[in-house]
Backbone as JSON, one array per atom type, in Angstrom:
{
  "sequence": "XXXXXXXXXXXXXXXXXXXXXXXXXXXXXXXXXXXXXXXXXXXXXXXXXXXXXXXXXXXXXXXXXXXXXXXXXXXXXXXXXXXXXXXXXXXXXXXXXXXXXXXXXXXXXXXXXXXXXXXXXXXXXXXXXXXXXXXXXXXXXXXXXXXXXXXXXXXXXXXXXXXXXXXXXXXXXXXXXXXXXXXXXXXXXXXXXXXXXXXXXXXXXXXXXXXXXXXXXXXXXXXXXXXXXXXXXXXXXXXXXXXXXXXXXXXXXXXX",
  "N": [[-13.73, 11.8, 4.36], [-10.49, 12.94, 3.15], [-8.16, 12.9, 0.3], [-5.6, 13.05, 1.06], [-4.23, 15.33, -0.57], [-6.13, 17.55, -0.97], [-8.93, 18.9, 0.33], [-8.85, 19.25, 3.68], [-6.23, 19.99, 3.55], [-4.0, 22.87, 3.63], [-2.68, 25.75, 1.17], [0.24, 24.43, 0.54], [0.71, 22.4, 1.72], [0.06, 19.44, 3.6], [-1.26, 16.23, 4.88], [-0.06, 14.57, 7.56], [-0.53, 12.14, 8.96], [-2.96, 13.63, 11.53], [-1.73, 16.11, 11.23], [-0.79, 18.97, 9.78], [1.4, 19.15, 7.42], [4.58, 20.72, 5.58], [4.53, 20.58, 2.31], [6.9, 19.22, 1.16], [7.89, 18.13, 3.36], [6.85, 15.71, 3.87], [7.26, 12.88, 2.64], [10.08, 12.29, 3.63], [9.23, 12.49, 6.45], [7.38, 9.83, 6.59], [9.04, 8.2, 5.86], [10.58, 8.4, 8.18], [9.05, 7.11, 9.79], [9.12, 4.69, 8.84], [11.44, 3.34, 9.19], [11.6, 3.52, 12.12], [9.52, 1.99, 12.56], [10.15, -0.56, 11.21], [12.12, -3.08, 11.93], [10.38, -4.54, 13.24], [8.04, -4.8, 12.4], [6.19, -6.77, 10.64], [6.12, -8.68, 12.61], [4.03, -7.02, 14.04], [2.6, -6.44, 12.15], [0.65, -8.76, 12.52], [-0.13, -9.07, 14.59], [-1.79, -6.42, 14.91], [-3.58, -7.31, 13.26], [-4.22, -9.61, 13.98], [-3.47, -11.36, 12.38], [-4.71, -11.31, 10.24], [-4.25, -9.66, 7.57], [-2.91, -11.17, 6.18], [-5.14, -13.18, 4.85], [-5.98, -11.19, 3.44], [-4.0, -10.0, 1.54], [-3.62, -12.56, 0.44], [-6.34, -12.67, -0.47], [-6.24, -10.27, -2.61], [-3.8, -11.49, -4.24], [-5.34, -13.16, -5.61], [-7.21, -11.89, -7.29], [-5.01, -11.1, -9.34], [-4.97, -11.58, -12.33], [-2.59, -12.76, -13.44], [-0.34, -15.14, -14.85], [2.18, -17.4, -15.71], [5.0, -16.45, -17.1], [4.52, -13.62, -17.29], [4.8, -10.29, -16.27], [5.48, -8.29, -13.39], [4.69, -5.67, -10.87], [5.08, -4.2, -7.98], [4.13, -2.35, -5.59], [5.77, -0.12, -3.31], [7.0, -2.16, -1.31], [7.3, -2.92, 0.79], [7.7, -5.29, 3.2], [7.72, -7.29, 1.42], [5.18, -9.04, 1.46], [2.98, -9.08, -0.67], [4.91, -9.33, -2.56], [6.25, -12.1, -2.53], [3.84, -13.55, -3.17], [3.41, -13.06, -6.15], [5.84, -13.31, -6.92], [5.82, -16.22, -7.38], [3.57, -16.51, -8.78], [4.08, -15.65, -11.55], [6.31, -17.21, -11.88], [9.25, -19.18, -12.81], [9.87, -17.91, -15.61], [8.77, -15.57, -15.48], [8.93, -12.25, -14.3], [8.81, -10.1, -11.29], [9.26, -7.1, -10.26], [10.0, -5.07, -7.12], [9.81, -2.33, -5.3], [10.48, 0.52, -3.32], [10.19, 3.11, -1.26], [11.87, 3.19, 0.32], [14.5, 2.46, 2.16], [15.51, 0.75, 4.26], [13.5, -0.72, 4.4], [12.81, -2.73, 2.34], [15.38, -3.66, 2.14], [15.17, -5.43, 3.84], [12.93, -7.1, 3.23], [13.74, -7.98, 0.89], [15.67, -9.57, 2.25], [13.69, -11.46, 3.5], [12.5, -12.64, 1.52], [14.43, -14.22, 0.17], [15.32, -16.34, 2.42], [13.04, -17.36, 1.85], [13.62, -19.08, -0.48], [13.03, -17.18, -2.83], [14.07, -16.21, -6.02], [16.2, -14.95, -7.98], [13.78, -14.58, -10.24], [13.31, -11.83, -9.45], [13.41, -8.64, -8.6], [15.14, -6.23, -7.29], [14.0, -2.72, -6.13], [14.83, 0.83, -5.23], [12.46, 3.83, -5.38], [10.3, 5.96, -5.83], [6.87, 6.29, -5.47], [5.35, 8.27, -6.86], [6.83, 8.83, -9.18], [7.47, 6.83, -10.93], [10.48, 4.57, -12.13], [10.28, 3.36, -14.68], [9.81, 2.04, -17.83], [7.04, 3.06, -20.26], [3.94, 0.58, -20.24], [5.11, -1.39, -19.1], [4.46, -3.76, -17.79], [2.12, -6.11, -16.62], [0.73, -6.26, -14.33], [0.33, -4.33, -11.49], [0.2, -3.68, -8.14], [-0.38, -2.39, -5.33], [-0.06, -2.44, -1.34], [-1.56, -1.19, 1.33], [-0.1, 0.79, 1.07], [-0.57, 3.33, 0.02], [-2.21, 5.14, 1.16], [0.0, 6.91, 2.67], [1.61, 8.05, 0.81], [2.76, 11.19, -0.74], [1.21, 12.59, -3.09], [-1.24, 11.56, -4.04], [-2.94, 10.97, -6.78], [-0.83, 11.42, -8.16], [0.72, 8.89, -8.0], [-1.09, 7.59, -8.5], [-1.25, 7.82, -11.01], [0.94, 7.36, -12.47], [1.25, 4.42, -11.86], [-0.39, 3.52, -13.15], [0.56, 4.09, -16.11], [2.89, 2.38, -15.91], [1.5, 0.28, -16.81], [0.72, -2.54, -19.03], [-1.89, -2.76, -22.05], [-4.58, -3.97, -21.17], [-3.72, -4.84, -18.81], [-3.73, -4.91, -15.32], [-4.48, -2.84, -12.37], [-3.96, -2.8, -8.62], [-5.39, -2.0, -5.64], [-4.71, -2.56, -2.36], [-6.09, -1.44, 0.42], [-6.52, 0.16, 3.7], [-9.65, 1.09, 4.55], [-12.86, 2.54, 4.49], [-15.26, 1.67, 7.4], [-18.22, -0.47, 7.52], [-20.59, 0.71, 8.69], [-22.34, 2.05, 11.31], [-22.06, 0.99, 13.84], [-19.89, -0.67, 13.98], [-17.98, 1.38, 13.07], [-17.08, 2.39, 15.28], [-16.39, 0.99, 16.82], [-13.93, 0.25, 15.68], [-12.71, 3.02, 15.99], [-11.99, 2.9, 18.59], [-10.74, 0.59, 19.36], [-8.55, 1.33, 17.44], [-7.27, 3.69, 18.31], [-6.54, 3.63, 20.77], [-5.5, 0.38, 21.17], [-3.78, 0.1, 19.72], [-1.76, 2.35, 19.22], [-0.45, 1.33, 22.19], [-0.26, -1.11, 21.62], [2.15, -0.93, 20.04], [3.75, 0.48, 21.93], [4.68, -1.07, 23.28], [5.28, -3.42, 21.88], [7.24, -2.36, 19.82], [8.5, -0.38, 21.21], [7.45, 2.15, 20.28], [5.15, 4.41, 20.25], [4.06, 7.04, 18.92], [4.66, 6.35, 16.26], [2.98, 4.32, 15.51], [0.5, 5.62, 16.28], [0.55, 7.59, 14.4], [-0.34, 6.27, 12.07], [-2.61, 4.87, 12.33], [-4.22, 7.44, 12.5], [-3.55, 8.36, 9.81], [-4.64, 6.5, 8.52], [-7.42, 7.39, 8.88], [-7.22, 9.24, 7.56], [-7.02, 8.93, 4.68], [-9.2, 8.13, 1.45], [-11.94, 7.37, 1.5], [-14.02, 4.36, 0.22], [-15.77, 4.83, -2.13], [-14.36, 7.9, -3.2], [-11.67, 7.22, -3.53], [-12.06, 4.98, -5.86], [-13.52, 7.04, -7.76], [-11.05, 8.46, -8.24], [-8.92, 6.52, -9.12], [-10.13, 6.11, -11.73], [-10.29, 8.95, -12.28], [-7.26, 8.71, -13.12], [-7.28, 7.7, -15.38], [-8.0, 4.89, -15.54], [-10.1, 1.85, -16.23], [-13.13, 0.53, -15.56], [-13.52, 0.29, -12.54], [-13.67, -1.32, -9.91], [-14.61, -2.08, -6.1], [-13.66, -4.18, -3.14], [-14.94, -4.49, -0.38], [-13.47, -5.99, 2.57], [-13.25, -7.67, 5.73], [-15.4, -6.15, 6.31], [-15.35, -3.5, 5.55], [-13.07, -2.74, 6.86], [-10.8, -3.16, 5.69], [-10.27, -2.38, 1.87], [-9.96, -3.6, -1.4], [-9.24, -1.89, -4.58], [-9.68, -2.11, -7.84], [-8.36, -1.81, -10.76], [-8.41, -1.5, -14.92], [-6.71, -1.31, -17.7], [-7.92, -1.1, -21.16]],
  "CA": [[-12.29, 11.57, 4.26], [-10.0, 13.43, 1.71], [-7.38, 12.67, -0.68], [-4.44, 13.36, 1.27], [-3.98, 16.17, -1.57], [-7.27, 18.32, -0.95], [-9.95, 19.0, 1.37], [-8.15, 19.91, 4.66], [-4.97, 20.79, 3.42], [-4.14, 24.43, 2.98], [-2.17, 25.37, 0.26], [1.6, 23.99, 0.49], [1.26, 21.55, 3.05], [-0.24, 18.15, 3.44], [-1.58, 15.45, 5.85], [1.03, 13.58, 7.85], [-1.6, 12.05, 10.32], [-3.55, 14.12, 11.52], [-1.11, 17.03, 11.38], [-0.49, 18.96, 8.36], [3.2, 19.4, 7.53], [5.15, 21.15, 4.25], [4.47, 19.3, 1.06], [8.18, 18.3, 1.07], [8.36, 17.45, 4.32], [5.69, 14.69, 4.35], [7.98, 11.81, 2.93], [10.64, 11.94, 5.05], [8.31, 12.19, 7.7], [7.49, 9.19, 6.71], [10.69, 7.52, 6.1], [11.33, 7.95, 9.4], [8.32, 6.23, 10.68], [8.96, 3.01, 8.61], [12.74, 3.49, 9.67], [11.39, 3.25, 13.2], [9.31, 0.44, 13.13], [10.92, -1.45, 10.43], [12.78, -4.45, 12.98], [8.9, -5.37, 13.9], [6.8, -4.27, 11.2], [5.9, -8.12, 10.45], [5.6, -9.22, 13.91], [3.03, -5.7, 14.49], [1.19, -6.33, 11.63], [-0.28, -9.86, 12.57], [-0.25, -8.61, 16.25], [-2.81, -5.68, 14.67], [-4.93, -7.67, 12.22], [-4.83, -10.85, 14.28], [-3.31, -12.45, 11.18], [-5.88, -11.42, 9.1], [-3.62, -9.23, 6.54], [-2.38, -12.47, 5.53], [-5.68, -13.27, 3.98], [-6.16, -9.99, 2.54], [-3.32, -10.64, 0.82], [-3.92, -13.68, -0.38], [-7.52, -12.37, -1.61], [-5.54, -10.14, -3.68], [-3.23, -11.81, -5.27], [-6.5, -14.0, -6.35], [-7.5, -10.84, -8.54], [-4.02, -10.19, -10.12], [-5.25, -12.29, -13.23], [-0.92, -13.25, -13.89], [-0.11, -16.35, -15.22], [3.05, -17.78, -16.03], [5.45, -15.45, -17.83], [4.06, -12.18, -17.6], [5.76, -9.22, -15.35], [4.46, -7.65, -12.06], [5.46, -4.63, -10.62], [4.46, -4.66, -6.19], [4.95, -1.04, -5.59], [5.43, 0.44, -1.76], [6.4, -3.21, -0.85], [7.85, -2.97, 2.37], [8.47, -6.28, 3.39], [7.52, -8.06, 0.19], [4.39, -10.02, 1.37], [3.09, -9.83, -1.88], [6.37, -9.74, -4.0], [6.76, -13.67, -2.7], [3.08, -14.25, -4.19], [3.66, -12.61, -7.52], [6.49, -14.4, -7.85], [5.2, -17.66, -7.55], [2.7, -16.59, -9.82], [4.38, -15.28, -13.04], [6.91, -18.24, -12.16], [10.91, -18.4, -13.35], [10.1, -17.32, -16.62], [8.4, -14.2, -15.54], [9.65, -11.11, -14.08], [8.43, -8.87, -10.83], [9.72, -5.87, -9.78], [9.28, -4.65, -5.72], [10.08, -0.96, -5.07], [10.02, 1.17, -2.55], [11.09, 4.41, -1.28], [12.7, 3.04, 2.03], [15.81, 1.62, 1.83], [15.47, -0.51, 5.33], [12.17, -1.71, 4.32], [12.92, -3.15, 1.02], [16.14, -4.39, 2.53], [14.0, -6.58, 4.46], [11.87, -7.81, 2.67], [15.25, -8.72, -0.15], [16.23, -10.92, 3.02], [12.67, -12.92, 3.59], [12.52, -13.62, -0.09], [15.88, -15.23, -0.21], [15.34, -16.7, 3.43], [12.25, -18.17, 1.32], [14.02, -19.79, -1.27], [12.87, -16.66, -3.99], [15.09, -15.64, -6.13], [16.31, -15.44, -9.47], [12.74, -13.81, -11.36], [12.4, -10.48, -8.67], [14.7, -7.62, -9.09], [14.45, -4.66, -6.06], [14.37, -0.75, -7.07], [14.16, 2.2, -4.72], [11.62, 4.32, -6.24], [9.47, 7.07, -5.35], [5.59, 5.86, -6.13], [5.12, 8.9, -7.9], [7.62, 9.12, -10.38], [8.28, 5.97, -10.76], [11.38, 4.84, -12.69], [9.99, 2.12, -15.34], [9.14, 2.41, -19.36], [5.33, 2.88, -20.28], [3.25, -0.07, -20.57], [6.04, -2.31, -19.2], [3.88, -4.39, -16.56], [0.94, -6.84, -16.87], [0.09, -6.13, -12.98], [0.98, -3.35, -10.71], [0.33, -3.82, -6.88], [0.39, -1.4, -4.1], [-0.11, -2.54, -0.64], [-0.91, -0.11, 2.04], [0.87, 1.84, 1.1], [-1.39, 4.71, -0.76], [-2.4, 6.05, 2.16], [1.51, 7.26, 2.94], [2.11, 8.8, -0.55], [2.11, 12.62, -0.42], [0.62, 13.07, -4.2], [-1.81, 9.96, -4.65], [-3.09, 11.2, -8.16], [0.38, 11.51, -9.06], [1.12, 7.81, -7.85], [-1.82, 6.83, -9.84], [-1.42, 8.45, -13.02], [2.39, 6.97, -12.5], [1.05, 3.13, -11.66], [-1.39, 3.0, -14.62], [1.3, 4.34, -16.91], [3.3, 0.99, -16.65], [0.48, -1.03, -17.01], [0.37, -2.91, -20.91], [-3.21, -2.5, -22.27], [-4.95, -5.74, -20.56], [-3.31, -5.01, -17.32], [-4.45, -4.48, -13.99], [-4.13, -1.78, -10.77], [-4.15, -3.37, -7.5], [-5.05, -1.03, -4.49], [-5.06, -2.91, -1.28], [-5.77, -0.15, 1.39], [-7.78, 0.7, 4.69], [-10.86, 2.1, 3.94], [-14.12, 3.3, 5.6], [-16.02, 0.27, 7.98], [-19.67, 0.04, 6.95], [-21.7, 0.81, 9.41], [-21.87, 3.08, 12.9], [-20.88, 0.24, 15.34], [-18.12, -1.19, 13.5], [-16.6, 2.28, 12.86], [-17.14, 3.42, 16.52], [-15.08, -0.33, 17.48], [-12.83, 0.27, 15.03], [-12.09, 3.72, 16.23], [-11.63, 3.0, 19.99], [-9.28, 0.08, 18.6], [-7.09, 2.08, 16.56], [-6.52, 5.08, 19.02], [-6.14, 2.93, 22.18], [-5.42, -0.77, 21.6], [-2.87, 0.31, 18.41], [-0.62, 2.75, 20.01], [-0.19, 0.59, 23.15], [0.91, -2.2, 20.83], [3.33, 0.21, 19.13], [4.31, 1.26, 22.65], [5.27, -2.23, 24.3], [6.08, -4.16, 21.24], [7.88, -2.04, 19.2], [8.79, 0.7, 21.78], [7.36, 3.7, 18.84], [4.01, 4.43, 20.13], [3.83, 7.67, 18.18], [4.65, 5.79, 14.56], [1.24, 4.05, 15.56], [-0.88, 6.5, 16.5], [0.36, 8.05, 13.24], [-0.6, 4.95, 10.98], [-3.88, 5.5, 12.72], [-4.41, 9.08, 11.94], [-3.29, 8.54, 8.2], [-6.14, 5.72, 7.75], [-8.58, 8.11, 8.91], [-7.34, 10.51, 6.18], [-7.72, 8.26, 3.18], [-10.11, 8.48, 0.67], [-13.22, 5.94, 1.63], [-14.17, 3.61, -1.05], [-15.84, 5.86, -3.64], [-13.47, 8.43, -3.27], [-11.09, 6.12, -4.46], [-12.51, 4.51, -7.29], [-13.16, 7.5, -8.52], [-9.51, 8.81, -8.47], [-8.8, 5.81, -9.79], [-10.77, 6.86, -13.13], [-9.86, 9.52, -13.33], [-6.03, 8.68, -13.32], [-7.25, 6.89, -16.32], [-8.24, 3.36, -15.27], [-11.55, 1.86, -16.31], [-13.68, -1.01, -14.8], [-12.64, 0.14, -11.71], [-14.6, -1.57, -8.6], [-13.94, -2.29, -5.02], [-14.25, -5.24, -2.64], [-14.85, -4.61, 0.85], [-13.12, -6.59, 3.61], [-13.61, -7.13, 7.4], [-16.67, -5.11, 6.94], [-15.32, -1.58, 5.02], [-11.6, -1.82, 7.3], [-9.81, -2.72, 3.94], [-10.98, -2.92, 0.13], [-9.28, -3.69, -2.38], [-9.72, -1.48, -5.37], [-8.89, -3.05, -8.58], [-8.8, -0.43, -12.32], [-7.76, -2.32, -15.54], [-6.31, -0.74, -18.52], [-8.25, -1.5, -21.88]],
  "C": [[-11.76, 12.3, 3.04], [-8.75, 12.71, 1.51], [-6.0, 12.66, -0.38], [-3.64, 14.81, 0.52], [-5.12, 17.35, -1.89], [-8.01, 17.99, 0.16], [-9.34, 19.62, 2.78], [-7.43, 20.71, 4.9], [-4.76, 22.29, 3.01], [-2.94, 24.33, 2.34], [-0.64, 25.41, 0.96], [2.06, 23.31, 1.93], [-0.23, 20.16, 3.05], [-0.55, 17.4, 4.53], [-0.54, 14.83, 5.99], [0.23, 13.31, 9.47], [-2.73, 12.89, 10.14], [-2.96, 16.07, 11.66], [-0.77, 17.55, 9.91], [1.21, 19.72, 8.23], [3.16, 20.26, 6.06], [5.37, 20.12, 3.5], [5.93, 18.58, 1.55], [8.72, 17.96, 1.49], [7.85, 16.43, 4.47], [6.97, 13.33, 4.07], [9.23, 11.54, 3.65], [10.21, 11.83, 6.49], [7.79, 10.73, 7.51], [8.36, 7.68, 6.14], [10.85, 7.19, 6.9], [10.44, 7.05, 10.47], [9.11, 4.68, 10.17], [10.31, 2.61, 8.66], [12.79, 2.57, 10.84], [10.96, 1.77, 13.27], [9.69, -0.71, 11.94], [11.87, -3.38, 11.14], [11.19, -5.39, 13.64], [7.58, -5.14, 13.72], [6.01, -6.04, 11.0], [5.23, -8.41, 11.97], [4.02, -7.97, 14.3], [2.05, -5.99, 13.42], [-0.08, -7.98, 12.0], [-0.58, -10.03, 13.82], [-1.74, -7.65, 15.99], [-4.04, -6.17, 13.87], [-5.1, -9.09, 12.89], [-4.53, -11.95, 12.65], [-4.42, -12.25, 10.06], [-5.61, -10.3, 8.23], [-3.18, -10.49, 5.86], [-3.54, -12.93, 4.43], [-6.27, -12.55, 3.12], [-5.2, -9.92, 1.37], [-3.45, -11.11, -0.11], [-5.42, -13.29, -1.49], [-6.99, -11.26, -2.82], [-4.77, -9.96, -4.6], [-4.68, -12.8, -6.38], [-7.0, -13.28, -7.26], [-6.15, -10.19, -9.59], [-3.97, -11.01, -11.64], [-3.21, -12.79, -14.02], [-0.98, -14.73, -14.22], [1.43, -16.19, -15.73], [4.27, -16.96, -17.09], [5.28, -14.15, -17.98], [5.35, -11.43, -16.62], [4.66, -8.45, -14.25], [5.07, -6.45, -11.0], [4.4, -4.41, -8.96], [5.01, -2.95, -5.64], [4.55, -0.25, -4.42], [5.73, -1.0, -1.26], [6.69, -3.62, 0.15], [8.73, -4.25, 2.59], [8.57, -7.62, 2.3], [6.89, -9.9, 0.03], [3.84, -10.4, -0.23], [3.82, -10.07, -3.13], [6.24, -11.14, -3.88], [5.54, -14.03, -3.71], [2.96, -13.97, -5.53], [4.82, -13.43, -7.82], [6.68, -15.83, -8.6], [4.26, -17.91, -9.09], [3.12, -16.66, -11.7], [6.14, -16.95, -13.3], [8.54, -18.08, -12.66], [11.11, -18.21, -14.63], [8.95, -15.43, -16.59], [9.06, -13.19, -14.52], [8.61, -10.39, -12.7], [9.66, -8.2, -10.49], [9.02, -5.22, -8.33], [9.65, -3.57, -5.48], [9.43, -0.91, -3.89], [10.67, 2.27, -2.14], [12.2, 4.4, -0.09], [13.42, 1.68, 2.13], [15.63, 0.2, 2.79], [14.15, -1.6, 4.93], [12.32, -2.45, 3.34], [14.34, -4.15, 1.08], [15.85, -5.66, 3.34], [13.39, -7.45, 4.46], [12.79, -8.43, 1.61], [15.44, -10.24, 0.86], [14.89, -12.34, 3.47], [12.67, -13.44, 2.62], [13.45, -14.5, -0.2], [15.68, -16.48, 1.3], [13.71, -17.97, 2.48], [12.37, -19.24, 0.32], [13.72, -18.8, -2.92], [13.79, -16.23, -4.25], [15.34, -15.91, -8.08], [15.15, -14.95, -10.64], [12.5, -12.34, -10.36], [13.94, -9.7, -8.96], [13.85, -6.48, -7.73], [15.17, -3.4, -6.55], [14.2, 0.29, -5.79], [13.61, 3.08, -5.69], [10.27, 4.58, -5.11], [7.82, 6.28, -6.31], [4.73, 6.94, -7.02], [5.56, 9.24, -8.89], [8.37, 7.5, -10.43], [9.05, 5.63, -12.09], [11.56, 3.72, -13.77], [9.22, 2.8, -16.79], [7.68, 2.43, -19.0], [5.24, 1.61, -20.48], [4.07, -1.48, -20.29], [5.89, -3.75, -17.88], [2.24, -4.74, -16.57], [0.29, -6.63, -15.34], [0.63, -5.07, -11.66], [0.27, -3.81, -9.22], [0.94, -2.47, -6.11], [-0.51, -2.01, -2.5], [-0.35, -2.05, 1.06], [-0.15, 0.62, 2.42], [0.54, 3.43, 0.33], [-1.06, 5.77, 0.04], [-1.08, 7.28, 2.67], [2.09, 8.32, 2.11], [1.71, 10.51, -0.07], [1.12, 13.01, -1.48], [-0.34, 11.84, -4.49], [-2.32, 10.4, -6.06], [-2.48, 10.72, -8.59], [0.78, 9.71, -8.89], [0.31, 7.54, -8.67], [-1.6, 6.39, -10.99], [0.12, 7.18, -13.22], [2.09, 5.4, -12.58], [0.32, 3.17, -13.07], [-0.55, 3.21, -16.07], [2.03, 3.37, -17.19], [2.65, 0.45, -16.8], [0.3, -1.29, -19.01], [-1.24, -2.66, -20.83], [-3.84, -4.58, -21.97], [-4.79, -6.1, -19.15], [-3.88, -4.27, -16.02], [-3.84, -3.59, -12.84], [-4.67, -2.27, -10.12], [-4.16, -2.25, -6.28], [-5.37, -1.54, -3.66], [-4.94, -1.76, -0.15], [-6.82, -0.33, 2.7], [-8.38, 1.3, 4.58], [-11.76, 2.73, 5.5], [-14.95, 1.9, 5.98], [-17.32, 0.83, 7.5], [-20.09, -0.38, 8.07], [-21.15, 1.54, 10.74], [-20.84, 2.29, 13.61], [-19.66, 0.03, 14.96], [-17.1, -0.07, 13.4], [-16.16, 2.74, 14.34], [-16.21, 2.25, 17.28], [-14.05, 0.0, 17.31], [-11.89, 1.49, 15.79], [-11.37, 3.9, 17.98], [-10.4, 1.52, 19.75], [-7.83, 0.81, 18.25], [-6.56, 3.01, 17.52], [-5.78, 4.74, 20.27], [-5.39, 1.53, 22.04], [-4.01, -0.05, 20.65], [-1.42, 0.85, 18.77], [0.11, 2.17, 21.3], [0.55, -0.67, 22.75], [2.06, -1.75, 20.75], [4.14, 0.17, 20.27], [5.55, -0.02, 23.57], [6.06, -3.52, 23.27], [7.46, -3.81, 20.2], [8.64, -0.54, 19.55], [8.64, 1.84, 20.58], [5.54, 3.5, 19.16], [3.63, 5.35, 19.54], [3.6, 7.29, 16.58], [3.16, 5.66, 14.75], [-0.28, 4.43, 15.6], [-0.86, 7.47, 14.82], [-0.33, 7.35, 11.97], [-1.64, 5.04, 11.24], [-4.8, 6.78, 12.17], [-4.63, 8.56, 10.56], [-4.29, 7.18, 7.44], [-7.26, 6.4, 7.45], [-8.7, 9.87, 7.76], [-7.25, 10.4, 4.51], [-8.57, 8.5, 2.99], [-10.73, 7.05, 0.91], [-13.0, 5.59, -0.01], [-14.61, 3.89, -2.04], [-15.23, 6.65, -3.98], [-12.56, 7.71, -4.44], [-10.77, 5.44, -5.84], [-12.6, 5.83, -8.45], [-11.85, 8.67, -9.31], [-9.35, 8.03, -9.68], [-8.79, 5.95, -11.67], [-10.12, 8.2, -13.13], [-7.81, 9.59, -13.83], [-5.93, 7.41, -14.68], [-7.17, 4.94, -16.37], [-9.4, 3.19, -15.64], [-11.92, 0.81, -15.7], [-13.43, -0.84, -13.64], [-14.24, -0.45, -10.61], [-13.43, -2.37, -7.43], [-14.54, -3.47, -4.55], [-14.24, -4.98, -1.51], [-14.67, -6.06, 1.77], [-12.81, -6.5, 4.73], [-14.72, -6.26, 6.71], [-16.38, -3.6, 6.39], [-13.7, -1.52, 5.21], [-10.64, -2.09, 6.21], [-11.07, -3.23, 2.96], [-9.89, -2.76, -0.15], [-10.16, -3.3, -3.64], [-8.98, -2.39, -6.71], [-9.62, -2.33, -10.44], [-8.14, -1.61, -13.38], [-7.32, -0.95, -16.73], [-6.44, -1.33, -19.94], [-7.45, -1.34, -23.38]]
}
């Protein structure tokens, strides 16, 4: 698997799937996916994981070491599964922040929070995950959510996430990785190409988005990869946790 930013790509153009587009076409390319399925992004994802993003989730917010007062920055957060648990966490004397680069999606996710009763410690930003638009060192916990994979520059998101982080604070990378082992990947992959797009196609009439979301797993950086990005975008301690079996980890860098 590569980097989204090497290995395949020839120069001045980039993975979007399995297709390689012009660097500076990639995020609006995908804009317009999460445009598309945006009205049934929620309902699709617990249709695709069988509800079992929910406890991925939940496993990590269990590593975002926050307590009561701090600040948390959820960055890519679509619908702002884990903005609600960060907020809970740092409480109404602490502070997150949910960004994202897509207006509808972030609009979205504004209306479950409030539909939840949050409100009052979260603040929402549009903001590009590589330049993002926050002082240094101004965030005890950063969060990104599958949403790596998407980025056109992941370095550059890196370098950019670890940059708000205070010294003490943590990088959260929940992503789809590489399954361990033959069978599981050879399930996985007759899953994703067939069962995935057919979802896409009947629940959310956009069977292309799907097959693209597909593609763009299989062009992430597996789990060492990863980690060692990670490092070198200046994180240390960095280790992963495999879940389901390889189909996500959660990477997790701190900043000493």
């Amino acid at each position: 698997m590569n980097s989204g930013t090497s290995g395949r790509d020839t120069p001045g153009t980039v993975d979007f799937g399995y297709e390689q587009v012009p660097v500076a076409e990639k995020a609006a390319r995908v804009r317009g996916v999460f445009d598309s399925v945006a009205g049934r992004y929620d309902l699709m994802n617990d249709l695709m994981s069988g509800g079992l993003h929910r406890l991925w989730k939940r496993f990590a917010l269990s590593q975002t070491g926050l307590r009561p007062g701090m600040r948390a920055l959820d960055v890519a957060a679509g619908t702002c599964d884990l903005g609600a648990g960060l907020a809970r966490q740092v409480g109404r004397d602490g502070l997150v922040v949910v960004s994202d680069i897509n207006r509808e999606m972030l609009a979205r996710g504004r209306d479950r929070l409030l539909d939840q009763g949050v409100a009052g410690n979260v603040h929402f930003v549009i903001a590009d995950a590589e330049r993002l638009p926050f002082p240094d060192a101004g965030f005890d916990c950063v969060t990104i959510a599958f949403g790596l994979r998407n980025v056109t520059d992941k370095p550059a998101a890196l370098a950019s996430m670890r940059r708000a982080l205070r010294p003490g604070g943590r990088l959260l990378v929940l992503e789809f990785s590489r399954p361990r082992g033959e069978a599981l990947r050879t399930a996985y992959d007759a899953y994703s190409f067939n069962v995935l797009p057919a979802l896409g196609r009947m629940v959310a009439d956009d069977e292309a988005s799907y097959r693209y979301l597909a593609e763009s797993i299989r062009m992430h950086p597996d789990q060492e990869t990863l980690a060692a990005m990670m490092k070198d975008a200046g994180l240390e301690g960095v280790r992963f946790h495999n879940l389901a079996g390889g189909i996500v980890a959660l990477h997790v860098g701190c900043v000493y």
